[in-house]
Phi, psi and omega in degrees: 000136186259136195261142189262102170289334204268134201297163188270176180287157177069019190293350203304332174263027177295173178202144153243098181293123143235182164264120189256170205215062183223160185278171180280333197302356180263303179283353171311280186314302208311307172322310158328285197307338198266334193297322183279339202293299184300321160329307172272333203282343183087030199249124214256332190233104183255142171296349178210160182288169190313317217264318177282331142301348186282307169313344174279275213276010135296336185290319166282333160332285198292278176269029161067019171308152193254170202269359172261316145310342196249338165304304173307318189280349196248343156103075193190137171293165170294324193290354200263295214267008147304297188321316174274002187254304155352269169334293184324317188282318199279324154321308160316293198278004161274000170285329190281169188278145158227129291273284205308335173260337142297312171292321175304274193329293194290349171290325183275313164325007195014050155281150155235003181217136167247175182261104185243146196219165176225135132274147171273147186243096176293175182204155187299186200270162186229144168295167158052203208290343190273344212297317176309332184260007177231021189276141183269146171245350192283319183272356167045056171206149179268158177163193161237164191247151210211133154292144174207136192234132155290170138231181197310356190244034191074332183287132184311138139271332200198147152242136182275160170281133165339127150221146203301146177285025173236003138321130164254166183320305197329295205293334180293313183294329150324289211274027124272004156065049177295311165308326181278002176274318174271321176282341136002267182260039133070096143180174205256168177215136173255097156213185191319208176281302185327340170243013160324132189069015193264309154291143187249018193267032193341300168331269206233064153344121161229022165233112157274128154214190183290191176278136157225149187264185203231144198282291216281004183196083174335150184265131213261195218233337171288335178276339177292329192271357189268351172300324235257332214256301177323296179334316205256010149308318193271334194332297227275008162319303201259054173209337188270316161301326178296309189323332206263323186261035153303346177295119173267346154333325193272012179279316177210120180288155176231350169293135172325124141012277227264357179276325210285009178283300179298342166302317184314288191305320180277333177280312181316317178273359170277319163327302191306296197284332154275338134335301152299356161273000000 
């Protein structure tokens, strides 16, 4: 039997349908954003309107559409609707806050305690010297690790930039020098066992965490309840994370490294606006 390489015939009028499960106020936006974007930049001609690119690159967004479905169906190469899933994201994550100004916003806001939390992103497995640096050993998996600070009601403020997934919480929140930001701007952080030691100020903490217990010396039942008060402070850490992988891009990246801080930065302001609605 001869195996046939060559594409079959009559394809031409397949269409690849999916549903995106996003509000208008999202394509709302996105449409805008992209409509001023080609404004300034002078860009007089797109192979498709503002609007209908905005619907292709929420589609590889939301559901992870691969970039050859959505090129067929729409009679455009994948290298088009990469270039524009690109453009997008890099426009988005110049939007997101980034710490200092974030960490502001809750000061006016006359908050005093934000939440920190870290999640893994995954990613394929990587050949040669990278395969190690991005195996999580706590999570027995490859990806990056990603910082995150809430507030008391779940909403994401700020993503730290990618780090290899053999990073730990501590060492990522030092190399955003986050205890000194915070104390800064005179306000606290709540978080797991994982930033135990993360302040070095015993006197006047501004990162809480919990209890750990000891093999020769058990948490006595008042230390047990204040783990048990922090936990249920931090739950919303993890509704705030869901939200954020509700992106089905984030089941496994397939983007460069060096792409996913901004990718990241950018589903966090998409994040915002179907949240607020």
């Amino acid at each position: 039997m001869r195996n046939k390489t060559s594409p079959a015939g009559g394809t031409e009028t397949v269409v690849y349908k999916s549903s995106l499960q996003l509000s208008t106020a999202t394509l709302t936006f996105l449409g805008d954003l992209l409509r001023g974007h080609l404004k300034k930049i002078g860009s007089r001609w797109r192979k498709l309107p503002p609007g209908q690119i905005a619907t292709i690159v929420l589609g590889v967004l939301r559901d992870d559409q691969r970039l050859a479905d959505m090129a067929g169906g729409n009679r455009i190469s994948a290298t088009t609707v990469r270039r524009w899933v690109m453009e997008v994201i890099e426009l988005l994550a110049a939007r997101a806050e980034r710490l200092d100004r974030a960490l502001k916003k809750v000061t006016r806001k006359g908050d005093h305690v934000v939440l920190i939390d870290g999640t893994l992103i995954h990613t394929r497995r990587r050949t040669g010297a990278d395969n190690r640096r991005n195996y999580s050993g706590k999570h027995k998996a490859h990806g990056l690790l990603f910082l995150a600070l809430t507030d008391d009601k779940g909403r994401l403020l700020w993503l730290s930039a990618a780090r290899p997934g053999r990073s730990s919480e501590i060492t990522t929140a030092r190399y955003n020098k986050l205890v000194e930001r915070l104390r800064a701007d005179e306000l606290s952080a709540i978080g797991d066992l994982g930033f135990t030691g993360l302040d070095d100020d015993p006197d006047s903490p501004v990162v809480i965490t919990g209890y750990k217990a000891a093999r020769t010396k058990p948490l006595t039942s008042a230390k047990k309840q204040v783990n048990k008060l922090i936990a249920s402070v931090r739950a919303v850490c993890e509704h705030a994370f869901a939200h954020l992988k509700n992106w089905r891009i984030l089941t496994k990246l397939r983007l460069h490294a060096r792409h996913a801080t901004t990718l990241l930065r950018a589903l966090l302001v998409l994040t915002h606006i179907e949240v607020a609605r």
